[in-house]
PyMOL Python script that loads the backbone (N, CA, C, O; Angstrom):
from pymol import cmd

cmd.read_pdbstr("""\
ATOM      1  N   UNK A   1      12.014  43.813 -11.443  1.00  0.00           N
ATOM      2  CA  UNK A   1      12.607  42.612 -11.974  1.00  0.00           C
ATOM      3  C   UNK A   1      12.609  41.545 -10.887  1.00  0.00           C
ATOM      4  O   UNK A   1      13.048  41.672  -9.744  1.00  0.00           O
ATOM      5  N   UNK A   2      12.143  40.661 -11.339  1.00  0.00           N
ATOM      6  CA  UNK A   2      12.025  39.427 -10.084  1.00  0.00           C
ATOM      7  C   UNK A   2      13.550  38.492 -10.592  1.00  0.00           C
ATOM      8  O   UNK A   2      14.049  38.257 -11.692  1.00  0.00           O
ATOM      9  N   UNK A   3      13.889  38.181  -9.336  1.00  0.00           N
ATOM     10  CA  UNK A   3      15.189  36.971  -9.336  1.00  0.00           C
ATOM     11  C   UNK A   3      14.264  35.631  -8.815  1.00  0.00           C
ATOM     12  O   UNK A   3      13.435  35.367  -7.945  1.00  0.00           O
ATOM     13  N   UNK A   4      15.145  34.812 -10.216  1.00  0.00           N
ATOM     14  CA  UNK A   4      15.128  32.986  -9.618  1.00  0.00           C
ATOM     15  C   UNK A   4      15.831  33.249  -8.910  1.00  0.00           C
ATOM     16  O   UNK A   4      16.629  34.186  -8.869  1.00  0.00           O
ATOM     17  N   UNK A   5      15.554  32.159  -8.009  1.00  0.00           N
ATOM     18  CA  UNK A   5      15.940  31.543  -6.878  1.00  0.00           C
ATOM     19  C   UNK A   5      16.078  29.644  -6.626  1.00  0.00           C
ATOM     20  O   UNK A   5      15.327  29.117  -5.805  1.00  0.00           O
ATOM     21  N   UNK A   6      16.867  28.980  -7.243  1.00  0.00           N
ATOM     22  CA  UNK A   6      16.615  27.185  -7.356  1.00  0.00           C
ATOM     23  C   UNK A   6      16.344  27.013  -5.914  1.00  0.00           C
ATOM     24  O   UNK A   6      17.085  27.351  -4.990  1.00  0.00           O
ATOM     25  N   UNK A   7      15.156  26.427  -5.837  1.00  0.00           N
ATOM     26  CA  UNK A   7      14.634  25.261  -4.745  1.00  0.00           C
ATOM     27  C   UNK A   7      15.775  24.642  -4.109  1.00  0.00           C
ATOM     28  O   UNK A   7      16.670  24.176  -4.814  1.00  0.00           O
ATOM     29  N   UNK A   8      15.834  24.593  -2.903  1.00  0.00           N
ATOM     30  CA  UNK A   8      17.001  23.848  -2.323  1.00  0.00           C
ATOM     31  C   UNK A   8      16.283  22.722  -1.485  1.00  0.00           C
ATOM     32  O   UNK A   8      15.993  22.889  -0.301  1.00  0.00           O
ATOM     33  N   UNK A   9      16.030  21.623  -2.145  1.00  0.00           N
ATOM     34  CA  UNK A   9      15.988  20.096  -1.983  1.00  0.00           C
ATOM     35  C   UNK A   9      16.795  19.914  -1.430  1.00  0.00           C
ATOM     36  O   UNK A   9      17.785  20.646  -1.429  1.00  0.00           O
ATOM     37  N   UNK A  10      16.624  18.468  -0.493  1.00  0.00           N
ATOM     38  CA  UNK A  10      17.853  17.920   0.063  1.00  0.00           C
ATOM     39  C   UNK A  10      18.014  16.804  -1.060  1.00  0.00           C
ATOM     40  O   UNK A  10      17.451  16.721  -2.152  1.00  0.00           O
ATOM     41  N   UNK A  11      19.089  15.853  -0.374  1.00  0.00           N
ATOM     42  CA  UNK A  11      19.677  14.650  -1.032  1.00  0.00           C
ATOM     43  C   UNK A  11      18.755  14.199  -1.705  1.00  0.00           C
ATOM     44  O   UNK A  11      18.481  14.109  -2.902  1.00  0.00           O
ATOM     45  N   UNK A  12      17.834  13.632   0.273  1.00  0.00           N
ATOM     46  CA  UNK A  12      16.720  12.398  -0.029  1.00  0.00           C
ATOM     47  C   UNK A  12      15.366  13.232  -0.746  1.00  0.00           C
ATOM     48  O   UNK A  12      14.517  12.390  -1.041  1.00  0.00           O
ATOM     49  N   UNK A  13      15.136  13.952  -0.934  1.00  0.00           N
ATOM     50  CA  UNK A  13      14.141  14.734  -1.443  1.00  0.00           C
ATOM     51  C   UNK A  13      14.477  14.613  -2.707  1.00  0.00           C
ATOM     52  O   UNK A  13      13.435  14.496  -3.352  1.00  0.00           O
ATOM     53  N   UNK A  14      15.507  14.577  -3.473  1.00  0.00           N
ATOM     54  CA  UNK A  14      16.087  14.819  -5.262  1.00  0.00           C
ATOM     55  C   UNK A  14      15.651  13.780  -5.368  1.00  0.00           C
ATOM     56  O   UNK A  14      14.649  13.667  -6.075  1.00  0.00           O
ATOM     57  N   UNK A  15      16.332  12.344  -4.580  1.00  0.00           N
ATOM     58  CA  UNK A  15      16.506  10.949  -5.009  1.00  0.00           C
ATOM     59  C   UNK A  15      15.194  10.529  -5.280  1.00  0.00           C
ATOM     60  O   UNK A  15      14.945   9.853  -6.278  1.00  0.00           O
ATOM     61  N   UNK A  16      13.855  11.068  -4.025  1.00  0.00           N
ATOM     62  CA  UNK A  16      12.143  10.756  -3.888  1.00  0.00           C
ATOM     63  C   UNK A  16      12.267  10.894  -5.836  1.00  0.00           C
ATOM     64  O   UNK A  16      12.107  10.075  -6.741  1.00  0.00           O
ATOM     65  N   UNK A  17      12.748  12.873  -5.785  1.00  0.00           N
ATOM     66  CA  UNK A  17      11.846  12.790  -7.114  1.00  0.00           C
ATOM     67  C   UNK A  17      12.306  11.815  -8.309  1.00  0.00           C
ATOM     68  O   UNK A  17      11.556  11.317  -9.148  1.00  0.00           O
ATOM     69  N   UNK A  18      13.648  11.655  -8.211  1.00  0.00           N
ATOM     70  CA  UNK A  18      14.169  10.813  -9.542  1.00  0.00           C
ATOM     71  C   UNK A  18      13.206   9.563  -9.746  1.00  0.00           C
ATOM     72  O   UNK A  18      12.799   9.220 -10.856  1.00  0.00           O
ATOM     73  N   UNK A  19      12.768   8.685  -8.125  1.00  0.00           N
ATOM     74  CA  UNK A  19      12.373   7.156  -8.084  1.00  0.00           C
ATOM     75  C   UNK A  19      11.092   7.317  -9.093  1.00  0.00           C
ATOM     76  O   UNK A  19      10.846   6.536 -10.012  1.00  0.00           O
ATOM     77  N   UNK A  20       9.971   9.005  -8.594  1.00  0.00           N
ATOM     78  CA  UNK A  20       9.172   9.310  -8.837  1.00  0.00           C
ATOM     79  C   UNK A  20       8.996   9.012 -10.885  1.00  0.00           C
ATOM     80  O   UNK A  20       8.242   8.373 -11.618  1.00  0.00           O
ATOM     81  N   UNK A  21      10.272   9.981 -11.064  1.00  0.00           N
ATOM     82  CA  UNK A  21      10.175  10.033 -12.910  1.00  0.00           C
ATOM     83  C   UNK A  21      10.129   8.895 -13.337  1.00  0.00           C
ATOM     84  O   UNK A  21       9.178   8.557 -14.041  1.00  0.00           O
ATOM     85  N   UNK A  22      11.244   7.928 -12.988  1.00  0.00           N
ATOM     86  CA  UNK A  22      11.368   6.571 -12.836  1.00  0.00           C
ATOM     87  C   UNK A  22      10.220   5.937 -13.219  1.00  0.00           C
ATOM     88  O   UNK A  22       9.999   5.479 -14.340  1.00  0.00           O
ATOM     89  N   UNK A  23       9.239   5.909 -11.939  1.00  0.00           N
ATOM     90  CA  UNK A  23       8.261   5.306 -11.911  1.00  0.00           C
ATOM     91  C   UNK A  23       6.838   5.439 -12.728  1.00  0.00           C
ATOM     92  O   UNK A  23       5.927   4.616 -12.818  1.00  0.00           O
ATOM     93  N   UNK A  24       6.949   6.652 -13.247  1.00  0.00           N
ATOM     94  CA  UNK A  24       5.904   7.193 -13.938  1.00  0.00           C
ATOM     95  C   UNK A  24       6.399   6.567 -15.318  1.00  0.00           C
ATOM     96  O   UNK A  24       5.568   5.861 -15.888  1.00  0.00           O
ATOM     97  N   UNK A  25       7.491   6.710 -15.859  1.00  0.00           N
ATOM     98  CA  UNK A  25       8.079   6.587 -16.991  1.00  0.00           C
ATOM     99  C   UNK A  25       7.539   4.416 -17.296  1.00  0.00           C
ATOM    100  O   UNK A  25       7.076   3.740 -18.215  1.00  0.00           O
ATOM    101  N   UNK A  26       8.019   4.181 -15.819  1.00  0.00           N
ATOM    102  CA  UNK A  26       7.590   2.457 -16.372  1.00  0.00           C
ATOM    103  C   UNK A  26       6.245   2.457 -15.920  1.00  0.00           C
ATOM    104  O   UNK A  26       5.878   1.295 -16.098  1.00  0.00           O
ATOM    105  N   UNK A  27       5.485   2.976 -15.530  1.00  0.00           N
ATOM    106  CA  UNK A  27       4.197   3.024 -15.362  1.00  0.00           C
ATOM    107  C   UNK A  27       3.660   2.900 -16.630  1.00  0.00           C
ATOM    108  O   UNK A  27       2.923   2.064 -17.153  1.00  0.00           O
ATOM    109  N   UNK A  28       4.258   4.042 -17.055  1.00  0.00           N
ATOM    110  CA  UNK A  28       3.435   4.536 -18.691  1.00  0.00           C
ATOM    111  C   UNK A  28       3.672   3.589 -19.657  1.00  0.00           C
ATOM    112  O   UNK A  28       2.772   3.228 -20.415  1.00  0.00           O
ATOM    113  N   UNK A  29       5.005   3.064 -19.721  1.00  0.00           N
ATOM    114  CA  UNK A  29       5.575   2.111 -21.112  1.00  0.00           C
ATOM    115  C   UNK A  29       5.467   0.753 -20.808  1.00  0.00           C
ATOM    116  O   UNK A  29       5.499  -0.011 -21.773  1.00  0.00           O
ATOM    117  N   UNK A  30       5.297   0.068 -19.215  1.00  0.00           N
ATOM    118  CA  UNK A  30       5.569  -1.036 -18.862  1.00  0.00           C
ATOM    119  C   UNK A  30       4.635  -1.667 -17.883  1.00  0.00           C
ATOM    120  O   UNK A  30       4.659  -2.827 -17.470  1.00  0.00           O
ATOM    121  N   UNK A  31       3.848  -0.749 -17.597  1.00  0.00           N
ATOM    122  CA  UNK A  31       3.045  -1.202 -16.408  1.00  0.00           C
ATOM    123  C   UNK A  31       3.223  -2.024 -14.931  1.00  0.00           C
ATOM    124  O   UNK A  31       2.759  -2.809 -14.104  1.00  0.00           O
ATOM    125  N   UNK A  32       4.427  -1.037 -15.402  1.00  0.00           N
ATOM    126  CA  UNK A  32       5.091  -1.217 -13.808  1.00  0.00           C
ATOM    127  C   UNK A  32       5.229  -0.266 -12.964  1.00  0.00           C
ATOM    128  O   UNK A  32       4.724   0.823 -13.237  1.00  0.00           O
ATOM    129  N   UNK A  33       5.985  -0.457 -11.666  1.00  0.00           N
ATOM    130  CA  UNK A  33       6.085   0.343 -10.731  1.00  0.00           C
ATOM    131  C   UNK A  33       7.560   0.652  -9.961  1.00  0.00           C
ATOM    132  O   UNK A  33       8.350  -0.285 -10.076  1.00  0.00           O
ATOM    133  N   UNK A  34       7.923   1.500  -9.403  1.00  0.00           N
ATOM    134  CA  UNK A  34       8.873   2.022  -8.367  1.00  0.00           C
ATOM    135  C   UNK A  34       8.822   2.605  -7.099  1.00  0.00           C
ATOM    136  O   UNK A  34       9.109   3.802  -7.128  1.00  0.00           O
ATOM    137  N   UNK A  35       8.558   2.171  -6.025  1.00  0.00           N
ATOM    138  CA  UNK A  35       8.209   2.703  -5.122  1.00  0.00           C
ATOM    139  C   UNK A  35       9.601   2.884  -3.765  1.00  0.00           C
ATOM    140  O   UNK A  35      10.256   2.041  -3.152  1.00  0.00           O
ATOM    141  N   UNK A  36       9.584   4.421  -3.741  1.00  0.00           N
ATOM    142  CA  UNK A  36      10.889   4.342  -2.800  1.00  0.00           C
ATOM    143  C   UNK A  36      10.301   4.198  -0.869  1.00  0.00           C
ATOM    144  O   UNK A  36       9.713   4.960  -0.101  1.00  0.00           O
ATOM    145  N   UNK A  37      10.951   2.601  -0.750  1.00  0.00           N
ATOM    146  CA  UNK A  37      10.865   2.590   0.665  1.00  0.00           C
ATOM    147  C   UNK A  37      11.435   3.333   1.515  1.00  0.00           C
ATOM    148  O   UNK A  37      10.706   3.982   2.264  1.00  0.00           O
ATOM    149  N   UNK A  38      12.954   3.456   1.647  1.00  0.00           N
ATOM    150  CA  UNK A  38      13.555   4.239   2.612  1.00  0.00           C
ATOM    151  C   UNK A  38      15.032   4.900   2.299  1.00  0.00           C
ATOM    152  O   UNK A  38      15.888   4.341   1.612  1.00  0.00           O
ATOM    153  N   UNK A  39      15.143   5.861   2.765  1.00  0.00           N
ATOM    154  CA  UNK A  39      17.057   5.210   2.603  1.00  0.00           C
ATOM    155  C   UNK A  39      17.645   5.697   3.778  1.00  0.00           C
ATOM    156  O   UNK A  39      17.262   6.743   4.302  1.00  0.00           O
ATOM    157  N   UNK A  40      18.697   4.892   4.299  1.00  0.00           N
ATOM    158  CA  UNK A  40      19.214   4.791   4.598  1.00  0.00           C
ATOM    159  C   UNK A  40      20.659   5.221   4.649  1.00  0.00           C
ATOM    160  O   UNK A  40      21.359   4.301   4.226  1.00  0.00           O
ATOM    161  N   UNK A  41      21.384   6.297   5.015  1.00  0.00           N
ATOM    162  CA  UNK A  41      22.163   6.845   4.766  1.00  0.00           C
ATOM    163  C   UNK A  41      22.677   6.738   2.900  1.00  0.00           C
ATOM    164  O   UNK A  41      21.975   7.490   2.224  1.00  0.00           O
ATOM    165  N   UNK A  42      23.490   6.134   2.263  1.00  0.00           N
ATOM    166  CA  UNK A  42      23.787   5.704   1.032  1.00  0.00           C
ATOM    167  C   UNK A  42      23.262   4.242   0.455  1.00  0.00           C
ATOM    168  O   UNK A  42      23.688   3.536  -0.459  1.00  0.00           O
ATOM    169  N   UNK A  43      22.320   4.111   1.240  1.00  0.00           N
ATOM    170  CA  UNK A  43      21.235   3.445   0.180  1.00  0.00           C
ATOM    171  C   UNK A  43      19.855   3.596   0.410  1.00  0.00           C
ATOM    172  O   UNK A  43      19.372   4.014   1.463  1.00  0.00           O
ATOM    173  N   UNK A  44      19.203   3.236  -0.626  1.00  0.00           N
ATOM    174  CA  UNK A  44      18.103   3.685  -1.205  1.00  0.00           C
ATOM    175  C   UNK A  44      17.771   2.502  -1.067  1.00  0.00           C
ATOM    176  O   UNK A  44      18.648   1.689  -1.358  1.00  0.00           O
ATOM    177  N   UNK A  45      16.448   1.957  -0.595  1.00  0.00           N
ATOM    178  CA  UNK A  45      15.307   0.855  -0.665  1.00  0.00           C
ATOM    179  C   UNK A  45      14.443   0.994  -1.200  1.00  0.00           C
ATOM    180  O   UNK A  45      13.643   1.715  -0.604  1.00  0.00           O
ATOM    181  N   UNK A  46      13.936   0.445  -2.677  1.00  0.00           N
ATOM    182  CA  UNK A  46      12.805   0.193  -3.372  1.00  0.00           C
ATOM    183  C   UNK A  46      12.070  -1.058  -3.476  1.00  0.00           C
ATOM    184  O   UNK A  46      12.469  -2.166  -3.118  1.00  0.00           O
ATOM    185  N   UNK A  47      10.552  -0.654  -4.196  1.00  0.00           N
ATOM    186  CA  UNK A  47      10.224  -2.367  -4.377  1.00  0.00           C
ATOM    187  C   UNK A  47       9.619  -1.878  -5.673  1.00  0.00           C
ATOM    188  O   UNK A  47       9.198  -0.730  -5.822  1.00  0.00           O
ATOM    189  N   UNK A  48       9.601  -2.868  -6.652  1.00  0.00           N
ATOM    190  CA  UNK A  48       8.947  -3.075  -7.930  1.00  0.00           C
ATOM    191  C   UNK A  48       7.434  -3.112  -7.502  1.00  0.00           C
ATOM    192  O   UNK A  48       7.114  -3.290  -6.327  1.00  0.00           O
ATOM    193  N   UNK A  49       6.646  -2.960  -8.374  1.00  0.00           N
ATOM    194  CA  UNK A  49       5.316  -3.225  -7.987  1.00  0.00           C
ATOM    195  C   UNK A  49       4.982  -3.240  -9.593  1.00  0.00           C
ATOM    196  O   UNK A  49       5.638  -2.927 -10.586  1.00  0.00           O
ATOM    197  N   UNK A  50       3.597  -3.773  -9.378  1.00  0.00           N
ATOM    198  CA  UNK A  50       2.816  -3.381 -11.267  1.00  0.00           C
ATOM    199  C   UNK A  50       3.420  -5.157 -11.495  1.00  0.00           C
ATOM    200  O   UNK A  50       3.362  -6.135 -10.750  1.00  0.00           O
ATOM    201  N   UNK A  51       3.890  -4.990 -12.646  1.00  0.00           N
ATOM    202  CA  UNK A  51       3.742  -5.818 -13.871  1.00  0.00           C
ATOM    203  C   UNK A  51       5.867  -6.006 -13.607  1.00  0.00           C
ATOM    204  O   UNK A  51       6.493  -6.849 -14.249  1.00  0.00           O
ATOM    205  N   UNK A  52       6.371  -5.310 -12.867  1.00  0.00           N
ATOM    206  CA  UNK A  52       8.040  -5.388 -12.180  1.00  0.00           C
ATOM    207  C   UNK A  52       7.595  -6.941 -11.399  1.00  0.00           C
ATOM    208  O   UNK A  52       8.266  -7.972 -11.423  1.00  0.00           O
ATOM    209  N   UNK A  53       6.377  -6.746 -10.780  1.00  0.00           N
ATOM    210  CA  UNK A  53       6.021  -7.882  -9.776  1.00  0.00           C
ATOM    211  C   UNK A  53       7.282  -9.346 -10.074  1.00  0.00           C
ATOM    212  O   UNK A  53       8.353  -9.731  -9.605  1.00  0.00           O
ATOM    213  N   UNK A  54       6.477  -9.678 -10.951  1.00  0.00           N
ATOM    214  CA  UNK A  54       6.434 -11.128 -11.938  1.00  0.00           C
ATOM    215  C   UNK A  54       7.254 -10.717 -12.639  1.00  0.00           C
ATOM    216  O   UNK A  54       7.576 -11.814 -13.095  1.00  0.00           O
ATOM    217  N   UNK A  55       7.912 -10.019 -13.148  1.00  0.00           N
ATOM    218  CA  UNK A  55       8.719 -10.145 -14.555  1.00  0.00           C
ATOM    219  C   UNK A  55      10.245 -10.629 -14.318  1.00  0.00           C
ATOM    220  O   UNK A  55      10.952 -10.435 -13.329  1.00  0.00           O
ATOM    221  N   UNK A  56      10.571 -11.389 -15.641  1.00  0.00           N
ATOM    222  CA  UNK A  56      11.422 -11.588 -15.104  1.00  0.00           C
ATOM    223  C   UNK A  56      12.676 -11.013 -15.279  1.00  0.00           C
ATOM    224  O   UNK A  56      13.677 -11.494 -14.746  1.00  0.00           O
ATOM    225  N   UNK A  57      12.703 -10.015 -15.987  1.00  0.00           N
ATOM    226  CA  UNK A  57      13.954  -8.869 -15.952  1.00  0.00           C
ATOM    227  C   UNK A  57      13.476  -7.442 -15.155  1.00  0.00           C
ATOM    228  O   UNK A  57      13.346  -6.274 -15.520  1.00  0.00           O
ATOM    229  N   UNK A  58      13.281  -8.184 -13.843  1.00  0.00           N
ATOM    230  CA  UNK A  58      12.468  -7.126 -12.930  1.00  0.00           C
ATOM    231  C   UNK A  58      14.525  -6.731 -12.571  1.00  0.00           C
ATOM    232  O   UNK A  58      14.997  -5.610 -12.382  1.00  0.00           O
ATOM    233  N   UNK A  59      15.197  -7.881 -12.587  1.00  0.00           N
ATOM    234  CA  UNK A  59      16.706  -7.348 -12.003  1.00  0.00           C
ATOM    235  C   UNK A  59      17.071  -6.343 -13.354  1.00  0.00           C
ATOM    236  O   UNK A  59      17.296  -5.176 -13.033  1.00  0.00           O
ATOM    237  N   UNK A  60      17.098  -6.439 -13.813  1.00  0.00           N
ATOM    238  CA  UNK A  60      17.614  -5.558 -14.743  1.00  0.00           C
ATOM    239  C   UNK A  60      16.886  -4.105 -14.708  1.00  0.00           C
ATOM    240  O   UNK A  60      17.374  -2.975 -14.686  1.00  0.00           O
ATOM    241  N   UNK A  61      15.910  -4.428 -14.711  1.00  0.00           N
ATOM    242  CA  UNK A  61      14.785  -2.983 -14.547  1.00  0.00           C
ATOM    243  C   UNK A  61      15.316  -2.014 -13.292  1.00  0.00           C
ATOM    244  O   UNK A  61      15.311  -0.788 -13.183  1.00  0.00           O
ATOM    245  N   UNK A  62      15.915  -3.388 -12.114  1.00  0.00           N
ATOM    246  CA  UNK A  62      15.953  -2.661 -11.006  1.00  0.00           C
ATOM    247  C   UNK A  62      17.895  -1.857 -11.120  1.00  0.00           C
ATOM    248  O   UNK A  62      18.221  -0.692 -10.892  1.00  0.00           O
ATOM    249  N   UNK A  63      18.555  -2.727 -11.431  1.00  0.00           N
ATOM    250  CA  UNK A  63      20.089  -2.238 -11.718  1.00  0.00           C
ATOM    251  C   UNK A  63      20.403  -1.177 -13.443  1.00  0.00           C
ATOM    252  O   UNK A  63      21.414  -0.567 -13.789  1.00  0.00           O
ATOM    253  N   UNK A  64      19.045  -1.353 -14.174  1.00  0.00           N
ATOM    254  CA  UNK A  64      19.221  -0.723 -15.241  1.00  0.00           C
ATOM    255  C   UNK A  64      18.722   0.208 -15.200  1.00  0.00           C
ATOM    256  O   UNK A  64      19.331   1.201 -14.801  1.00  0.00           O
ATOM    257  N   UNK A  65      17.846   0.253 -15.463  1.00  0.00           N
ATOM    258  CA  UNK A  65      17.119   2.283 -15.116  1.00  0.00           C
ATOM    259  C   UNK A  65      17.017   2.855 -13.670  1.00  0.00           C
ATOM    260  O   UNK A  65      17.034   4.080 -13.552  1.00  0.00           O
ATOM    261  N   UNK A  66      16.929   2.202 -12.743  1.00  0.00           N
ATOM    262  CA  UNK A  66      16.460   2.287 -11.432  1.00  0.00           C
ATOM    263  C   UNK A  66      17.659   2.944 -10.843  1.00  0.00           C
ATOM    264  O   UNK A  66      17.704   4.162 -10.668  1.00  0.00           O
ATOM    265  N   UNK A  67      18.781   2.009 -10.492  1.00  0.00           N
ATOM    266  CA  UNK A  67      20.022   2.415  -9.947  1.00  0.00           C
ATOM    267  C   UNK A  67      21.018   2.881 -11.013  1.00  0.00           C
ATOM    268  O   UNK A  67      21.873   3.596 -10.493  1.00  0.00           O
ATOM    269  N   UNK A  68      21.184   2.728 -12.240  1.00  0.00           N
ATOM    270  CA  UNK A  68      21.712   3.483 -13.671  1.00  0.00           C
ATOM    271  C   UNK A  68      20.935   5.095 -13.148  1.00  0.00           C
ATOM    272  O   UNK A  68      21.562   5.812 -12.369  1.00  0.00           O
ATOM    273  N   UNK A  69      19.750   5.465 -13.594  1.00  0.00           N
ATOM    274  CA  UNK A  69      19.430   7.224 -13.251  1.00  0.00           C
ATOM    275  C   UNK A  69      19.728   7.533 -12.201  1.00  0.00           C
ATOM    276  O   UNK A  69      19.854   8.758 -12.212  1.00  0.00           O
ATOM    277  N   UNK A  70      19.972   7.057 -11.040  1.00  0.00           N
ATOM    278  CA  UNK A  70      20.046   7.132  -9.771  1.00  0.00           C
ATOM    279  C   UNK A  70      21.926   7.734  -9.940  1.00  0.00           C
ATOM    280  O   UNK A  70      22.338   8.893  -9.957  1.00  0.00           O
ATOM    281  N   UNK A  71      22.391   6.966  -9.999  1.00  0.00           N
ATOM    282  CA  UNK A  71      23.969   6.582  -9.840  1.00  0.00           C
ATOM    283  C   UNK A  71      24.601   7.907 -10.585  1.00  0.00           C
ATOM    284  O   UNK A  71      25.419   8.597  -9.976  1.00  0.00           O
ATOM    285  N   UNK A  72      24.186   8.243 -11.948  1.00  0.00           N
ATOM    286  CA  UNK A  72      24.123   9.188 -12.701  1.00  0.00           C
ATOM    287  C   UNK A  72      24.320  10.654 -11.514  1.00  0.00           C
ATOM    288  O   UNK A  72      25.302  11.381 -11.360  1.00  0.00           O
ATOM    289  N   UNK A  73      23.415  10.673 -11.053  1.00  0.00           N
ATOM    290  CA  UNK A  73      23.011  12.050  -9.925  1.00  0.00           C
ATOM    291  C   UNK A  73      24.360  11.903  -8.499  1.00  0.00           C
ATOM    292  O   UNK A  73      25.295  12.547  -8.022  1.00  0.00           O
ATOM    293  N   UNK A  74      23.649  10.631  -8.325  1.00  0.00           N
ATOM    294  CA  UNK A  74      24.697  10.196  -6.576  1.00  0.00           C
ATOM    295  C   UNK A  74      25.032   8.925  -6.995  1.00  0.00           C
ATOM    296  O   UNK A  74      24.310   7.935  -6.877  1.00  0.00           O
ATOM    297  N   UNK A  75      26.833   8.982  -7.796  1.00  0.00           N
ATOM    298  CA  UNK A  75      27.071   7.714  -7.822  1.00  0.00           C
ATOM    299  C   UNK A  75      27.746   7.391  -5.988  1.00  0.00           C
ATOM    300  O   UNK A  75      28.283   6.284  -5.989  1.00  0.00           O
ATOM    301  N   UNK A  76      27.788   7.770  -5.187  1.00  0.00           N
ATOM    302  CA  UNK A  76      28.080   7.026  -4.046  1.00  0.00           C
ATOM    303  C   UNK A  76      26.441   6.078  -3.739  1.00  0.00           C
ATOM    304  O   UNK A  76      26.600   5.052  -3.078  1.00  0.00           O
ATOM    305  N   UNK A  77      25.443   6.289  -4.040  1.00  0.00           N
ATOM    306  CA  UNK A  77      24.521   5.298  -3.390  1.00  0.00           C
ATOM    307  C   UNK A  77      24.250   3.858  -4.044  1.00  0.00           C
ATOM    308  O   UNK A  77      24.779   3.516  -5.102  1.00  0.00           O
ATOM    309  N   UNK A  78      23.480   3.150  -3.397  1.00  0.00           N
ATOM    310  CA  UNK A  78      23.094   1.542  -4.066  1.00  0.00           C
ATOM    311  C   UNK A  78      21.754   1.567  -3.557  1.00  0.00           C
ATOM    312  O   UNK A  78      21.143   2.060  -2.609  1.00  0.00           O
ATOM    313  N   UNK A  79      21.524   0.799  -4.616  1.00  0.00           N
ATOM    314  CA  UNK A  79      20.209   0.588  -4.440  1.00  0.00           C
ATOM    315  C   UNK A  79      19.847  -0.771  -4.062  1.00  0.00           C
ATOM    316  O   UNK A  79      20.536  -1.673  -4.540  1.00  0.00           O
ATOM    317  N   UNK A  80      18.815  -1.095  -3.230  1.00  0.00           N
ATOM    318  CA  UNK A  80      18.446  -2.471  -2.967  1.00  0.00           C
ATOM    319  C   UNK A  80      16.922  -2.938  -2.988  1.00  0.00           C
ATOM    320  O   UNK A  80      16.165  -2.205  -2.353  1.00  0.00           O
ATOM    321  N   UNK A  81      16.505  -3.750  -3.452  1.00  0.00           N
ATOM    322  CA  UNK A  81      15.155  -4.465  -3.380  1.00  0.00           C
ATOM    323  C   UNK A  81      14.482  -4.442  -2.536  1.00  0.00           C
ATOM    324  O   UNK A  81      15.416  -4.500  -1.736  1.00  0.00           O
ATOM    325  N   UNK A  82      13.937  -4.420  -2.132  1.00  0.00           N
ATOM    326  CA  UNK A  82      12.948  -5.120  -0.728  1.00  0.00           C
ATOM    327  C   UNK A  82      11.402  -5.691  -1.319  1.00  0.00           C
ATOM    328  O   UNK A  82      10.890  -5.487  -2.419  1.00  0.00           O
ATOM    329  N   UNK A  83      10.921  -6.420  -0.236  1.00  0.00           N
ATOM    330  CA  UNK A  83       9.756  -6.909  -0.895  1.00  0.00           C
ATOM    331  C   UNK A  83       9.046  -6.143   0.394  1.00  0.00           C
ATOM    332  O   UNK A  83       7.821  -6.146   0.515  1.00  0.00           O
TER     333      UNK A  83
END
""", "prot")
cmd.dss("prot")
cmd.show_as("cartoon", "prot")
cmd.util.cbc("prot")
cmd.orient("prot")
């Protein structure tokens, strides 16, 4: 009989994959992008890319799904823009 065993990810490793689903998800429906720059103890640095570029509810994209799924998991972090 074999035993699971869950993967033990860290923090910043969970958060990579969430930006990741994130990003695939507006990739696919929006032709946009999410790309995680850094973080920084309790925050997280992203930049829009794609079709997020120019848009102009790129803020909402970024405080609505972006830091909304995020917050969900680790509500202590924030998320911030960068270009």
């Amino acid at each position: 009989m074999k035993i699971h065993v869950e993967p033990d990810f860290s923090r910043n490793e969970q958060i990579a994959g969430l930006i990741e689903q994130i990003s695939a998800y507006i990739e696919q429906y929006h032709h946009g992008t999410v790309q995680l720059v850094g973080i920084e103890g309790d925050t997280v640095k992203v930049r829009l890319g794609g079709a997020c570029e120019s848009c102009h509810l790129s803020e909402h994209t970024l405080q609505g799904w972006v830091a909304g799924t995020i917050r969900q998991f680790f509500p202590e972090v924030s998320i911030e823009s960068v270009s």
